[in-house]
N, CA, C and O atoms as a Tripos MOL2 file, in Angstrom:
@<TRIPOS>MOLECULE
protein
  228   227    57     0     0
PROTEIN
NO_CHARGES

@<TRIPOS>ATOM
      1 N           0.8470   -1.1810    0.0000 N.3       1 UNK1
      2 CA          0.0000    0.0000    0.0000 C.3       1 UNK1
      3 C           0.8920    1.2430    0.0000 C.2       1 UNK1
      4 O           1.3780    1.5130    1.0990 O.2       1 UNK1
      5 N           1.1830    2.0030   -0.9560 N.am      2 UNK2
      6 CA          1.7150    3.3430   -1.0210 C.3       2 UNK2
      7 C           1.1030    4.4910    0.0530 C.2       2 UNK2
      8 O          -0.0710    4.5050    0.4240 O.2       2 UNK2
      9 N           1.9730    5.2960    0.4090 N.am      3 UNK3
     10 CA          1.4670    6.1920    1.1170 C.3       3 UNK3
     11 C           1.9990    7.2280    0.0310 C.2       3 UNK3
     12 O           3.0530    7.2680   -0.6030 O.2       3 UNK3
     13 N           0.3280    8.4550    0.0630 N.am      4 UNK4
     14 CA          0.2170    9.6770   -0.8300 C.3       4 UNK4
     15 C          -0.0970   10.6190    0.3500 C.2       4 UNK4
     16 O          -0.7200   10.5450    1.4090 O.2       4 UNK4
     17 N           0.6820   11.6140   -0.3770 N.am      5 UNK5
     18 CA         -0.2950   12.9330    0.2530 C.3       5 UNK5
     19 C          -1.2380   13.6400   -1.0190 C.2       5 UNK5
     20 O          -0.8380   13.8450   -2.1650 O.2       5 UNK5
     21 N          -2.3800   13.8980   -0.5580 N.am      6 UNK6
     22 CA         -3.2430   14.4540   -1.9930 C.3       6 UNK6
     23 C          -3.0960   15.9270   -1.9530 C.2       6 UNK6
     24 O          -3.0720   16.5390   -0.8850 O.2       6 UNK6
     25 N          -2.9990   16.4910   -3.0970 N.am      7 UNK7
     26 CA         -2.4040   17.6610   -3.4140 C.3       7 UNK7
     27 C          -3.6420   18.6580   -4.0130 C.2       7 UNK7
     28 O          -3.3660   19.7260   -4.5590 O.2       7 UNK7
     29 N          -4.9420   18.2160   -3.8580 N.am      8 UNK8
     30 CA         -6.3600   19.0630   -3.7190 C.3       8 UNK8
     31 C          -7.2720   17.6850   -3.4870 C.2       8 UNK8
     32 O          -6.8230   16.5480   -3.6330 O.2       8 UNK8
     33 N          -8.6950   18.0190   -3.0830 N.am      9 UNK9
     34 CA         -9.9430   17.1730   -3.0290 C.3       9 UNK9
     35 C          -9.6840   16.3110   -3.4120 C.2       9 UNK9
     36 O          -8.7930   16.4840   -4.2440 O.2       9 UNK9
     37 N         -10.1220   14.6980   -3.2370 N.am     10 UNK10
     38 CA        -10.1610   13.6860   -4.4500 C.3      10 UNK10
     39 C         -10.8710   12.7620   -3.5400 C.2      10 UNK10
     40 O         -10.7050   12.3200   -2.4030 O.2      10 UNK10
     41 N         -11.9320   12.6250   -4.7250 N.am     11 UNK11
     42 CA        -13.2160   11.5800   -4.3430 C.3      11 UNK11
     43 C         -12.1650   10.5180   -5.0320 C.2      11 UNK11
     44 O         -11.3150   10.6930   -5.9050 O.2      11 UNK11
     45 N         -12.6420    9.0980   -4.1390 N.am     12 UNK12
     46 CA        -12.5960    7.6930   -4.7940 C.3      12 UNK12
     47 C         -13.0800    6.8690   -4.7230 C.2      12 UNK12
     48 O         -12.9530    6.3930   -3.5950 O.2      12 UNK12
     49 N         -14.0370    5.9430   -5.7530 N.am     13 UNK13
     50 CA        -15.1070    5.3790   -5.9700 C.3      13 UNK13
     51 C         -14.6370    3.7670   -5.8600 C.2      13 UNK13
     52 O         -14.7790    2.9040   -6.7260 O.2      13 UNK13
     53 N         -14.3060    3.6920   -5.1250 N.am     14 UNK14
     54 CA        -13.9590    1.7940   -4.7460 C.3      14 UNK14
     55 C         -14.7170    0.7480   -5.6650 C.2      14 UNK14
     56 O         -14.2540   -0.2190   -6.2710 O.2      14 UNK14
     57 N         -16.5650    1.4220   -5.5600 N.am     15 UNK15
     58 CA        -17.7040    0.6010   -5.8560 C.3      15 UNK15
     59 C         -18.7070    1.7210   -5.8310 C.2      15 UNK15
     60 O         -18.5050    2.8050   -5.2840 O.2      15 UNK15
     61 N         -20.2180    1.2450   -6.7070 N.am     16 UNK16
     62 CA        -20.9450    2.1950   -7.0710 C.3      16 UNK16
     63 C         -21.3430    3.1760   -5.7460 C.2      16 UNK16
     64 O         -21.3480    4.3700   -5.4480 O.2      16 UNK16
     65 N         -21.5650    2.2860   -5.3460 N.am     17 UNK17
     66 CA        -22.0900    2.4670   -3.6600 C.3      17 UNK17
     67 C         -21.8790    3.2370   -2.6160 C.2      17 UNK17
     68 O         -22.5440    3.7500   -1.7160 O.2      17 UNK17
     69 N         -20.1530    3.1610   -3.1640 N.am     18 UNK18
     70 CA        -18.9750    3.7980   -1.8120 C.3      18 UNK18
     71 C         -18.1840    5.0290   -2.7080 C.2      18 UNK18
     72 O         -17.9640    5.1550   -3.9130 O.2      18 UNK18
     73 N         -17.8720    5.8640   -1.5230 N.am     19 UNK19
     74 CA        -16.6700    6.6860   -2.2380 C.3      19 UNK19
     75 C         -16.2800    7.5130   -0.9520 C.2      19 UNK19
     76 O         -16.7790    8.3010   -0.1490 O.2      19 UNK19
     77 N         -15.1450    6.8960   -1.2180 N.am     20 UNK20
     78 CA        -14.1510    7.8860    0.0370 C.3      20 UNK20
     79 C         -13.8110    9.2040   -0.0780 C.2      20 UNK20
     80 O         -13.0840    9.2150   -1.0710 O.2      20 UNK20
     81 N         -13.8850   10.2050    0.2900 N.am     21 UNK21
     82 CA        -13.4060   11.4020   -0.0640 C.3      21 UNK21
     83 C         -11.9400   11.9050    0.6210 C.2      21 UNK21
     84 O         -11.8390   11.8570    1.8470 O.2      21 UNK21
     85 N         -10.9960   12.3070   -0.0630 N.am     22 UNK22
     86 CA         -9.7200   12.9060    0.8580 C.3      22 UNK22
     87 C          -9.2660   14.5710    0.6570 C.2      22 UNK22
     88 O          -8.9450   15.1580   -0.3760 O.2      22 UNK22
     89 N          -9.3440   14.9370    1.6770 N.am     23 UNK23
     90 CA         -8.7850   16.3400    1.4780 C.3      23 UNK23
     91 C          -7.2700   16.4590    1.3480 C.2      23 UNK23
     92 O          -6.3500   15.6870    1.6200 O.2      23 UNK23
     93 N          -7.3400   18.0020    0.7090 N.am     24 UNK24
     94 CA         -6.5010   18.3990    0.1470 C.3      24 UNK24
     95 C          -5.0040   18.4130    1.4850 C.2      24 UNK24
     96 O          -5.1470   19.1550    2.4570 O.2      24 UNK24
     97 N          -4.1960   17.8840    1.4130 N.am     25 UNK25
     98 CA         -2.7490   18.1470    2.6140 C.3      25 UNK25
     99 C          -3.3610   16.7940    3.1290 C.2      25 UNK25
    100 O          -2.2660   16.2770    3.3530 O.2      25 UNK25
    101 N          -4.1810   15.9020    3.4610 N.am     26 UNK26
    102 CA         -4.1160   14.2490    3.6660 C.3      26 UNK26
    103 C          -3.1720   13.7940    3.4440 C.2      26 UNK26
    104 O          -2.7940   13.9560    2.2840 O.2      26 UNK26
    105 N          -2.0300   12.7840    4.6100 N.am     27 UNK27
    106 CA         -0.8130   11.9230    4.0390 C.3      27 UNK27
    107 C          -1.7550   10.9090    4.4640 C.2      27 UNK27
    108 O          -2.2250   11.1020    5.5860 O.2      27 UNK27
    109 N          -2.2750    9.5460    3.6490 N.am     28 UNK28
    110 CA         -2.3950    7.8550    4.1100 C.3      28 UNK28
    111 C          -1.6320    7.1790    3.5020 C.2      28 UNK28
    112 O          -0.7490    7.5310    2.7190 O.2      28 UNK28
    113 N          -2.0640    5.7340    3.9740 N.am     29 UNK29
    114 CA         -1.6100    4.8330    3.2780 C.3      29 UNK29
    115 C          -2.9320    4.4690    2.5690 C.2      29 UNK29
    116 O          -4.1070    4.6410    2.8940 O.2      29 UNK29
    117 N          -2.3390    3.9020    1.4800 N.am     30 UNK30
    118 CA         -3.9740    3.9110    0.3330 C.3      30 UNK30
    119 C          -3.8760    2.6520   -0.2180 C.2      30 UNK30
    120 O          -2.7740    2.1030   -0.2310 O.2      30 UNK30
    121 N          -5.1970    1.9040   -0.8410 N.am     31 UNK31
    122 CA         -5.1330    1.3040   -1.7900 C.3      31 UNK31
    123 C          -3.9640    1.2060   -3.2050 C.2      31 UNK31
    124 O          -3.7840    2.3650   -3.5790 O.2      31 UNK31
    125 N          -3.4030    0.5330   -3.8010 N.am     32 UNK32
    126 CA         -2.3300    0.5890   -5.0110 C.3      32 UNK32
    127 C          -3.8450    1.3270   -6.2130 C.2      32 UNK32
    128 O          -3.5470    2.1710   -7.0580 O.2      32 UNK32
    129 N          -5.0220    0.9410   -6.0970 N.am     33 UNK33
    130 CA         -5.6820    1.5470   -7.4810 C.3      33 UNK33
    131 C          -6.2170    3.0460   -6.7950 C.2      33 UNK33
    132 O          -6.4620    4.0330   -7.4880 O.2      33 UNK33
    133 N          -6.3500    3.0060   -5.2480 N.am     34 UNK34
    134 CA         -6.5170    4.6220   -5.6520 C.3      34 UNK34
    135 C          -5.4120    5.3440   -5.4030 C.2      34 UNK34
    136 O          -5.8510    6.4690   -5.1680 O.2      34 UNK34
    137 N          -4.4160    5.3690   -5.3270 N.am     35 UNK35
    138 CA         -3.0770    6.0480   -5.3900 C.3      35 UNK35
    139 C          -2.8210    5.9810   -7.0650 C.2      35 UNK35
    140 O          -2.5800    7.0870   -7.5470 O.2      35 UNK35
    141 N          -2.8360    4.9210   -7.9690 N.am     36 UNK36
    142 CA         -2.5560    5.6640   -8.9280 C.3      36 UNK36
    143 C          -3.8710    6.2180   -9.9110 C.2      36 UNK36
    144 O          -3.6640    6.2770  -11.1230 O.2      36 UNK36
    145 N          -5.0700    6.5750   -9.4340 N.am     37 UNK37
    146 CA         -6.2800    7.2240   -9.8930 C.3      37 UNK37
    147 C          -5.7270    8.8180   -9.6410 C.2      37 UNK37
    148 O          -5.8390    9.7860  -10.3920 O.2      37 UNK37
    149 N          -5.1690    8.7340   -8.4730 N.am     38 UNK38
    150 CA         -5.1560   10.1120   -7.7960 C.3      38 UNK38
    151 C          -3.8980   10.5560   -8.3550 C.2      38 UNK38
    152 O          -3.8730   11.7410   -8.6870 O.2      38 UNK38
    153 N          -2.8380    9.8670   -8.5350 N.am     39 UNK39
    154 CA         -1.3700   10.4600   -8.9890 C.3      39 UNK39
    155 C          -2.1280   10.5620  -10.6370 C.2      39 UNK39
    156 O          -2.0630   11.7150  -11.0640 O.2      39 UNK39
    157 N          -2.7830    9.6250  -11.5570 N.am     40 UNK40
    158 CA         -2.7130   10.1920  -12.4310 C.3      40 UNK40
    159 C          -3.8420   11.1630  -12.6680 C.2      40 UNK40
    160 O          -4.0800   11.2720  -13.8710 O.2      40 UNK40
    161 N          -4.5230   11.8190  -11.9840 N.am     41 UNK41
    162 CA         -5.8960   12.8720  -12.1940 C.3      41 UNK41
    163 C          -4.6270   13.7220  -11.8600 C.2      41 UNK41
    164 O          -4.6140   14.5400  -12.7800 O.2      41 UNK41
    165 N          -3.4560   14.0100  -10.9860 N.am     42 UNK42
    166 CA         -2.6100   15.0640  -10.6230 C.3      42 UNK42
    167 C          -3.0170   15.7520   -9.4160 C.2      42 UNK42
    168 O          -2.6530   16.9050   -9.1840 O.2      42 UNK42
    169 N          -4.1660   14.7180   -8.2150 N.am     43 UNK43
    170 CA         -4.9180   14.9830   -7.5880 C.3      43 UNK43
    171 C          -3.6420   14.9030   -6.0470 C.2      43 UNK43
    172 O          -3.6790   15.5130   -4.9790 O.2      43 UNK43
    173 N          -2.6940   13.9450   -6.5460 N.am     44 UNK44
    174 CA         -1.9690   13.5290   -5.3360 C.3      44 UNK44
    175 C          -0.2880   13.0580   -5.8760 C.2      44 UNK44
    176 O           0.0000   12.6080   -6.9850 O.2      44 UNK44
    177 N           0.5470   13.2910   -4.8550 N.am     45 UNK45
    178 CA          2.1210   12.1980   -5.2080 C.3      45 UNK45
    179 C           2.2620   11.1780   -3.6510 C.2      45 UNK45
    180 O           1.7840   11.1760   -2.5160 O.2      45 UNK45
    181 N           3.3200   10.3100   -4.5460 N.am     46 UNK46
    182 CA          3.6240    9.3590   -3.5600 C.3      46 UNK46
    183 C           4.2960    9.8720   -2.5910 C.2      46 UNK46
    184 O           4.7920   10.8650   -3.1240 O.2      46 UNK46
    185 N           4.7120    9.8500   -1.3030 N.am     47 UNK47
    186 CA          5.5890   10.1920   -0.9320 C.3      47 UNK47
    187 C           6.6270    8.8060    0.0750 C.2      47 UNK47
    188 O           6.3590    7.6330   -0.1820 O.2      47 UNK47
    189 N           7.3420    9.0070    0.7660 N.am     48 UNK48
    190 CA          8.1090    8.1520    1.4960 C.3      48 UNK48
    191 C           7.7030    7.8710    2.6930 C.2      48 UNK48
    192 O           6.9970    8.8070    3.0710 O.2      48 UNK48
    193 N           7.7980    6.9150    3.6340 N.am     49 UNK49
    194 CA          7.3100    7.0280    5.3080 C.3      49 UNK49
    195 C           8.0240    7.4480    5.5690 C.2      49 UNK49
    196 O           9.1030    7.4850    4.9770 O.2      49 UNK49
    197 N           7.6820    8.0570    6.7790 N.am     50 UNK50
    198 CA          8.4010    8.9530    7.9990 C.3      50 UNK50
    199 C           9.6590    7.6130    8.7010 C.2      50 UNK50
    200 O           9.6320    6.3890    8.5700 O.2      50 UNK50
    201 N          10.5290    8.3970    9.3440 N.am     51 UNK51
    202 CA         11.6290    7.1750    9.7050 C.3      51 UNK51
    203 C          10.9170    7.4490   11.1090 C.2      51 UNK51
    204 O          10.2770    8.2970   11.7300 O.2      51 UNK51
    205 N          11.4610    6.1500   11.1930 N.am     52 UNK52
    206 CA         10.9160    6.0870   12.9270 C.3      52 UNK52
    207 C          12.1600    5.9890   13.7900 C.2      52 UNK52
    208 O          12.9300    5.0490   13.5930 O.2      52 UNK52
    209 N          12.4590    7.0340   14.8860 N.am     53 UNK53
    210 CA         13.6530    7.5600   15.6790 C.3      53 UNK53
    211 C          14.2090    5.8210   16.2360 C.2      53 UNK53
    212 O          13.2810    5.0900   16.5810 O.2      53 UNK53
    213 N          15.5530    5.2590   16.3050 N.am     54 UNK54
    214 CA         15.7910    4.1470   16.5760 C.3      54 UNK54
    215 C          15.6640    3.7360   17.9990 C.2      54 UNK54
    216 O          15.7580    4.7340   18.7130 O.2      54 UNK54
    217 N          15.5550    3.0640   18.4200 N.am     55 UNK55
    218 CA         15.4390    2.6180   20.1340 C.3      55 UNK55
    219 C          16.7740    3.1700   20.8940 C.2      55 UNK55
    220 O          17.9550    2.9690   20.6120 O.2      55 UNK55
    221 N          16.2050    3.9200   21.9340 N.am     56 UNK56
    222 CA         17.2580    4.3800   23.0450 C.3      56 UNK56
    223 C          18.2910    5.2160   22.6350 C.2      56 UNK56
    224 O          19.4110    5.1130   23.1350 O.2      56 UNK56
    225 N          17.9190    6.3790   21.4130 N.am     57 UNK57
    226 CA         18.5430    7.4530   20.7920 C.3      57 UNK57
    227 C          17.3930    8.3640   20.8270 C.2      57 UNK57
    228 O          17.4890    9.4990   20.3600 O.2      57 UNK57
@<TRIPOS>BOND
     1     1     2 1
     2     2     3 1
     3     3     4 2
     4     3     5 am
     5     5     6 1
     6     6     7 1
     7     7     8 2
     8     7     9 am
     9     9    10 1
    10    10    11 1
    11    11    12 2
    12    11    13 am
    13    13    14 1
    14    14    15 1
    15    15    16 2
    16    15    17 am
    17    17    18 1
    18    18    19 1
    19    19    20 2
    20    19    21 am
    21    21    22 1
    22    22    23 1
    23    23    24 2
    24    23    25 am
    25    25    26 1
    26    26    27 1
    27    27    28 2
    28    27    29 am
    29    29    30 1
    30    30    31 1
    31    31    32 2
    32    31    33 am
    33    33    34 1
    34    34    35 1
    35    35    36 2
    36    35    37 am
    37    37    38 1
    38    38    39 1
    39    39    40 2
    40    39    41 am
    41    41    42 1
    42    42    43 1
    43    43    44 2
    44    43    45 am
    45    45    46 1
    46    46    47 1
    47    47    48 2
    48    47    49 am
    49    49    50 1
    50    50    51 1
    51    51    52 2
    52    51    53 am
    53    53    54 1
    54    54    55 1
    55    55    56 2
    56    55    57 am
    57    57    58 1
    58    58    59 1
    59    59    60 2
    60    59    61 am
    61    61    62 1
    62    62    63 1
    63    63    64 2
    64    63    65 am
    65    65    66 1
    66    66    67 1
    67    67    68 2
    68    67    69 am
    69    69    70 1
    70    70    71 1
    71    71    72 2
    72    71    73 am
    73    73    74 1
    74    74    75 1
    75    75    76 2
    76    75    77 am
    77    77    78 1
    78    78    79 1
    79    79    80 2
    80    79    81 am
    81    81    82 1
    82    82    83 1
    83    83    84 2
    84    83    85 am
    85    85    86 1
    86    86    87 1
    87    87    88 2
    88    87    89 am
    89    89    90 1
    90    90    91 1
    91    91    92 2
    92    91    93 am
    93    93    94 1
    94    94    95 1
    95    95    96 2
    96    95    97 am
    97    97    98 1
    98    98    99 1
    99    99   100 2
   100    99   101 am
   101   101   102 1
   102   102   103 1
   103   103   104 2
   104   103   105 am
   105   105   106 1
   106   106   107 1
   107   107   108 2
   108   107   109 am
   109   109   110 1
   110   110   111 1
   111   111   112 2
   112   111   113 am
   113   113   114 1
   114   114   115 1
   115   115   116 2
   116   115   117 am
   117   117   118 1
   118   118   119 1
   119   119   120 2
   120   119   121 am
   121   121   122 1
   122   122   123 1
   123   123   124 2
   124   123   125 am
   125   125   126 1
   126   126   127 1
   127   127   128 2
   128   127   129 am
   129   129   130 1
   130   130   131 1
   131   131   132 2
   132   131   133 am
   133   133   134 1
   134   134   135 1
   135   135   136 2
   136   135   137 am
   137   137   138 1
   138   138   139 1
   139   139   140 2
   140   139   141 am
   141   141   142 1
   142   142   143 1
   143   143   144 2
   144   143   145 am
   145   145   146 1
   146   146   147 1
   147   147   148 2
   148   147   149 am
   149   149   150 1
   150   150   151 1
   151   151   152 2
   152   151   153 am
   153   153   154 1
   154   154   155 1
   155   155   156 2
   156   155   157 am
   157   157   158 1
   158   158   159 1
   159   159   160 2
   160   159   161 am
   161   161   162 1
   162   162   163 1
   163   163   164 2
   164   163   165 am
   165   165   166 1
   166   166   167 1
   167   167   168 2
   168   167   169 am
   169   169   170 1
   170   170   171 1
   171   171   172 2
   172   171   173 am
   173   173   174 1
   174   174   175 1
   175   175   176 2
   176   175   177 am
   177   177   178 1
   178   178   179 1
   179   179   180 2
   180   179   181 am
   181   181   182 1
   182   182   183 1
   183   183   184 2
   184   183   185 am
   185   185   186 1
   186   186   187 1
   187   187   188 2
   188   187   189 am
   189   189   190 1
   190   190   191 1
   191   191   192 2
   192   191   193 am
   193   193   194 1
   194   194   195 1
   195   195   196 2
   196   195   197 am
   197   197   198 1
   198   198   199 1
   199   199   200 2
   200   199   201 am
   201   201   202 1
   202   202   203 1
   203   203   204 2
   204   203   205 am
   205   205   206 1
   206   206   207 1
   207   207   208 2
   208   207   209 am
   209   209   210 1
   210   210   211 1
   211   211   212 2
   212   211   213 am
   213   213   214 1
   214   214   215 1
   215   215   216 2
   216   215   217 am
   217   217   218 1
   218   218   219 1
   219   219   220 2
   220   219   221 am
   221   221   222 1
   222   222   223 1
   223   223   224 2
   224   223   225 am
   225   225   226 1
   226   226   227 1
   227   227   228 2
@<TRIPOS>SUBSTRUCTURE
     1 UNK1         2 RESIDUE 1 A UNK
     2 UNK2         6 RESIDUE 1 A UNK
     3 UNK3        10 RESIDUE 1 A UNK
     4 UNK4        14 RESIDUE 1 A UNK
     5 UNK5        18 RESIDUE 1 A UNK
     6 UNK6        22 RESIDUE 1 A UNK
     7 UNK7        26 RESIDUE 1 A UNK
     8 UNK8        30 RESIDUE 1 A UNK
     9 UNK9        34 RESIDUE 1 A UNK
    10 UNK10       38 RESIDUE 1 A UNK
    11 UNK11       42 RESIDUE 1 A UNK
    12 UNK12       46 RESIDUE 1 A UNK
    13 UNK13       50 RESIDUE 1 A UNK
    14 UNK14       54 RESIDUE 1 A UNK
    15 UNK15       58 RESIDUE 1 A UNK
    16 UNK16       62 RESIDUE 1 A UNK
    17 UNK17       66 RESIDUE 1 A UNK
    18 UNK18       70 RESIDUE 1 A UNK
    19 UNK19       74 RESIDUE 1 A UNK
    20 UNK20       78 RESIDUE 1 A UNK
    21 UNK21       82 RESIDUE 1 A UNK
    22 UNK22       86 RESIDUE 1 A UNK
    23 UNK23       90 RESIDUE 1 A UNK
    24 UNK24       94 RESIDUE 1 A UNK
    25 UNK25       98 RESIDUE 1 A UNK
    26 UNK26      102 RESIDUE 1 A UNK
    27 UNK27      106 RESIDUE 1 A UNK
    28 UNK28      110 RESIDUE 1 A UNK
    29 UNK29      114 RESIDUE 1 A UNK
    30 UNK30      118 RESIDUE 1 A UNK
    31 UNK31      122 RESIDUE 1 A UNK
    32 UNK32      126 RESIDUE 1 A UNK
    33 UNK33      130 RESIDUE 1 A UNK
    34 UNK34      134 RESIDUE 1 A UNK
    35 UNK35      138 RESIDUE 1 A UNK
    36 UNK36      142 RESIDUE 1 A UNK
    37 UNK37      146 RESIDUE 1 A UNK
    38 UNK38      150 RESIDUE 1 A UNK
    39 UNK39      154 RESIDUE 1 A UNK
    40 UNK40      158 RESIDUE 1 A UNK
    41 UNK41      162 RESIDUE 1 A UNK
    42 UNK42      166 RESIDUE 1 A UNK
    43 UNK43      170 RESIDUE 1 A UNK
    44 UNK44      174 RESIDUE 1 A UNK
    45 UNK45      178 RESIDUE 1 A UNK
    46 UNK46      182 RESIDUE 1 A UNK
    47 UNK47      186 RESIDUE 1 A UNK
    48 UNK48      190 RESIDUE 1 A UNK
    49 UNK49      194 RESIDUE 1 A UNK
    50 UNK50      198 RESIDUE 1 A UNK
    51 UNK51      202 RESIDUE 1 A UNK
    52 UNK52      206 RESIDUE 1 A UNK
    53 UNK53      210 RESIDUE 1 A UNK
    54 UNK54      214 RESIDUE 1 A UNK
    55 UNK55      218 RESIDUE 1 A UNK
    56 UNK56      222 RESIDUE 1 A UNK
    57 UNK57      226 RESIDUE 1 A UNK
């Protein structure tokens, strides 16, 4: 699962039924088909995870 931050609004339609909405400055971790719906509408980019500080530093 890629983590995006979305870079304006972006509805995503999983199924007729459903649709998630994400605002604009949102970082998740996403689905692989709506990360690239959203990277290619220009709605969002991938970005990297955060490092996590090492034990007892």
């Amino acid at each position: 699962m890629p983590r995006v931050r979305f870079l304006s609004d972006f509805d995503f339609k999983p199924s007729a039924q459903v649709t998630v909405a994400y605002k604009a400055g949102t970082e998740k971790l996403v689905k692989a088909v709506c990360a690239e719906k959203a990277i290619a509408a220009g709605k969002a980019e991938e970005i990297k995870p955060k490092a996590k500080p090492a034990d007892g530093e």
